[in-house]
MIPA-746036 format. One line per field, with one value per residue (C-alpha): chain; x, y, z; residue number from 1. Coordinates in steps of 0.05 Angstrom, whole numbers, plus 5000, padded with zeros to 4 digits. Each point is the difference from the previous one (the first is absolute). Layout:
REM MIPA-746036
unit = (A|...)
x = (X|...)
y = (Y|...)
z = (Z|...)
pos = (NUM|...)
END
This chain:
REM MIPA-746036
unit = (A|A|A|A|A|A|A|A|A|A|A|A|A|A|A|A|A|A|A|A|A|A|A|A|A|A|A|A|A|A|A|A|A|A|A|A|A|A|A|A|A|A|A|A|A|A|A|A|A|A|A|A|A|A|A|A|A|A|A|A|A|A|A|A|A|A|A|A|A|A|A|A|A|A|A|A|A|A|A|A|A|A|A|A|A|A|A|A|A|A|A|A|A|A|A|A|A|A|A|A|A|A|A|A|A|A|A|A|A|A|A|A|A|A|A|A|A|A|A|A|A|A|A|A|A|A)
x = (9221|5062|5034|4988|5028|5052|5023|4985|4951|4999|4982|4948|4967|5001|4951|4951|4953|5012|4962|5000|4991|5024|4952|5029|4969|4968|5044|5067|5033|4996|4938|4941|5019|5054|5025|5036|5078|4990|4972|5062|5051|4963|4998|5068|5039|4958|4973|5062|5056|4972|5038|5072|5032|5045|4948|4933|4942|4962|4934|4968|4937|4941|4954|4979|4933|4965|4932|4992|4976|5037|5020|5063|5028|5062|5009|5071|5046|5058|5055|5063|5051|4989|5053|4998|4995|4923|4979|4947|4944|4931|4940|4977|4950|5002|4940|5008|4953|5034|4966|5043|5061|5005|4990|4958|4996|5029|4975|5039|4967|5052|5006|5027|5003|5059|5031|4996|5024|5060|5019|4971|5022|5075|5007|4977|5052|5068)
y = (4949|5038|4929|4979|5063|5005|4934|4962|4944|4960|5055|5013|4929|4997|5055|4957|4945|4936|4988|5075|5012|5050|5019|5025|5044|4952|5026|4982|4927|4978|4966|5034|4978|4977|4984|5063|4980|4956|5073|5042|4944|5010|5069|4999|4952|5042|5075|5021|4967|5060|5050|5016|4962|5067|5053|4947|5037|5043|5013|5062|4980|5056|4971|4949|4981|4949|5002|4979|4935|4939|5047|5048|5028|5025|5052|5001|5025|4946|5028|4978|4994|4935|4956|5017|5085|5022|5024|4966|5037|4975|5011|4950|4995|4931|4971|4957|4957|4995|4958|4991|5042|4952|5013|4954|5027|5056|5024|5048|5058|5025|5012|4942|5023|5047|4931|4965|5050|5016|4948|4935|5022|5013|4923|4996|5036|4973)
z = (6643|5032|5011|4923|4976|5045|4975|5065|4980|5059|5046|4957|4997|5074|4998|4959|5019|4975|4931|4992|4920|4948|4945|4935|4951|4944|4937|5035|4982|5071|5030|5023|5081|5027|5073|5022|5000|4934|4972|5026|4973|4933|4999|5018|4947|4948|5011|5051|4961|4946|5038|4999|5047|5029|5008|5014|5009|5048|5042|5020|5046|4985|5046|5042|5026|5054|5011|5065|4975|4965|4938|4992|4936|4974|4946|4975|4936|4973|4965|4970|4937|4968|4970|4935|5019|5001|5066|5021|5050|5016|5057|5036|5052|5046|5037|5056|5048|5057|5071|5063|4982|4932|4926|4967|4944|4956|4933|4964|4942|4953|4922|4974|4928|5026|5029|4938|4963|5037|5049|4963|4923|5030|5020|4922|4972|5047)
pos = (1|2|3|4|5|6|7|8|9|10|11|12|13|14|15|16|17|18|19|20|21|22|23|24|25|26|27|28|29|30|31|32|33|34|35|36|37|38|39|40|41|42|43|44|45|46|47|48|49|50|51|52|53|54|55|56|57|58|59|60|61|62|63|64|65|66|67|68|69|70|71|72|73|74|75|76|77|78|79|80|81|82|83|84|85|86|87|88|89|90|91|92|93|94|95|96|97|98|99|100|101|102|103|104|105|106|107|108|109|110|111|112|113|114|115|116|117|118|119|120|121|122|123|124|125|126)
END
């Protein structure tokens, strides 16, 4: 997650198995799954253009959990001043599979009314 944020996408896919898939929450406009970099590249040309370009957003990591197993989790806080002024914050908490030092699969848990109503409604109003 560290290489997505940090804006470093290619370090990041080389940490996933190929055919590793992204599952979105079923009330954004994206599809349910998705392959992992065709996810990011989404997410990117639509949720991260939201922010104002000079002072982007941040991430404060609250916890992070493996269990030994194939599962780890992330729980995490975004923040950030949007393009049109609003700060935006949100919680998120991030599920992974991972098998052989590869993620196969992540599944992010977040409120998306708050990203409709600040990050998608922006795009709405440029």
């Amino acid at each position: 997650m560290q290489a997505f944020w940090d804006g470093d996408p290619e370090r990041g896919y080389a940490m996933c198995a190929e055919g590793a898939l992204w599952t979105f929450q079923r009330s954004l406009p994206y599809p349910r799954t998705a392959p992992i970099p065709e996810a990011l590249e989404h997410l990117n040309s639509t949720l991260i253009t939201g922010f104002d370009d000079d002072s982007g957003y941040s991430i404060e990591v609250h916890n992070a959990i493996d269990d030994g197993g194939e599962e780890a989790a992330i729980e995490y806080s975004a923040r950030g001043k949007t393009k049109a002024g609003p700060m935006y914050e949100n919680d998120y908490l991030v599920r992974m599979t991972v098998r052989d030092g590869k993620v196969h699969s992540v599944r992010p848990y977040f409120d998306t009314h708050r990203v409709h109503r600040v990050l998608y409604d922006l795009d709405q109003n440029d």
